[in-house]
C-alpha positions, 0 to 999 in steps of 0.5 A, spaced: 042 845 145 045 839 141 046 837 134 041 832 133 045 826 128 042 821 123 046 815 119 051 817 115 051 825 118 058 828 120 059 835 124 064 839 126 065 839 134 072 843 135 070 849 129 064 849 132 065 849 139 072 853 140 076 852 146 074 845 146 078 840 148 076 835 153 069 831 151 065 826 154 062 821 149 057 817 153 054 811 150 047 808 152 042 802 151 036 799 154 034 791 152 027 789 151 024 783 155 025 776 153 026 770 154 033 767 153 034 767 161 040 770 160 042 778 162 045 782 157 051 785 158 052 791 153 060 793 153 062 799 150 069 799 147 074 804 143 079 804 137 084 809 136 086 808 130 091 811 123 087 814 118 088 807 114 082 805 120 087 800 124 090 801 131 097 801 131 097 797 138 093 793 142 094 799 147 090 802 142 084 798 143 080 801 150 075 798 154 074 796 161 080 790 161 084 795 158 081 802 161 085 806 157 091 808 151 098 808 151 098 816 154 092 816 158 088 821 152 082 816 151 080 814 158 073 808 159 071 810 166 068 802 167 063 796 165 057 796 167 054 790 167 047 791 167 045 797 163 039 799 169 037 805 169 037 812 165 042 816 161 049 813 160 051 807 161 057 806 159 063 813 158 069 814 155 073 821 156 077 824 150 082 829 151 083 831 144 089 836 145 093 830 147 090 824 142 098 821 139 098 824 133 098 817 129 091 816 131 086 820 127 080 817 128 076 814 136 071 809 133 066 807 139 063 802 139 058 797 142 058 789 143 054 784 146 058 779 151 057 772 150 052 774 144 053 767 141 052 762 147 047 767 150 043 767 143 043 775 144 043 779 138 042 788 136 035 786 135 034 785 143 037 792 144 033 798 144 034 806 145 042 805 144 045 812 143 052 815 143 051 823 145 058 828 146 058 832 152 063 839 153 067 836 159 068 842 162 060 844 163 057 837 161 053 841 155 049 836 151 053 838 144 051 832 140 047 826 140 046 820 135 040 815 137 041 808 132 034 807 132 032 800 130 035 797 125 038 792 127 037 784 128 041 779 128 048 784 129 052 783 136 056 789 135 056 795 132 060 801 131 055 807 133 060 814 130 067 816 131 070 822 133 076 825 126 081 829 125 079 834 118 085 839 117 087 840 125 079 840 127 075 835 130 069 832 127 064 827 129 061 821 124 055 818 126 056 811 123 051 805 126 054 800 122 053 793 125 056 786 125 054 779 126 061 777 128 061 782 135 068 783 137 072 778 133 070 782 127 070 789 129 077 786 132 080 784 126 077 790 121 081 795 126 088 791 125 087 786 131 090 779 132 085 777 138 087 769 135 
């Protein structure tokens, strides 16, 4: 059965799970209907950054344009554009055994593209979740659903897989920005210019 997290909450994942070393992080939204006349197009991306919280390269930032990391550890399985139907929307798989030893932390996150011009925001978006399954037996063994506090943010960081003394653990951060990727960019140490 699956730990079920609220904000804020961290658990052990690989302590409490031995034998555990490949995961899949999905991640999944819905929008509420409204009358913008524009589509929703939520993307998932992820950050592979050092302990300072800063990614080392822009090879450390993984989304669909750039679908893994420099070693193939942090995968992103493709863009869904719709965000249609239950379950998963978007999915990133994490070998934890071969993440570079100067990545400590994996922050996943959540953007709305083109939030700006589209007037989309959080608000809109409705039952967005982050669950972590066991990619061998896809075993539910995490879930953190962000709930509906958010209004005008365009982007949000829903938890990060880190290291703690060899073990890996998962944060439930939901933590969001009204600035989307740019912010989300230039808070991990990148130059998206």
């Amino acid at each position: 059965m699956a730990i079920s997290l609220s904000k804020g909450q961290k658990v052990d994942l690989t302590k409490s799970n031995p034998g555990l070393t490949k995961v899949v992080v999905g991640l999944g939204w819905d929008t509420n209907k409204y009358d913008g006349g524009n589509d929703f197009d939520l993307d998932a991306s992820v950050f592979c950054a050092s302990a300072a919280g800063k990614v080392n390269s822009d090879k450390d930032f993984v989304f669909y344009n750039n679908p893994q990391n420099e070693n193939g550890s942090v995968v992103h399985n493709g863009d869904n554009r719709t965000g249609d139907g239950d379950g998963d929307d978007e999915q990133v798989v994490v070998d934890l055994n071969s993440v570079p030893a100067n990545v400590e932390k994996v922050a996943f996150c959540i953007t709305i593209h083109d939030a700006a011009a589209r007037g989309q925001n959080f608000g809109q978006v409705s039952n967005a979740f982050v669950r972590i399954l066991n990619a061998d037996s896809n075993a539910e063994l995490i879930r953190y659903d962000l709930g509906e506090d958010f209004s005008v943010e365009t982007a949000v960081v829903v938890g990060e897989l880190y290291r703690h003394n060899g073990e890996w653990k998962f944060n439930a951060i939901g933590s969001g920005y009204k600035d989307g990727l740019s912010g989300l960019c230039r808070d991990y140490g990148l130059d998206i210019g």
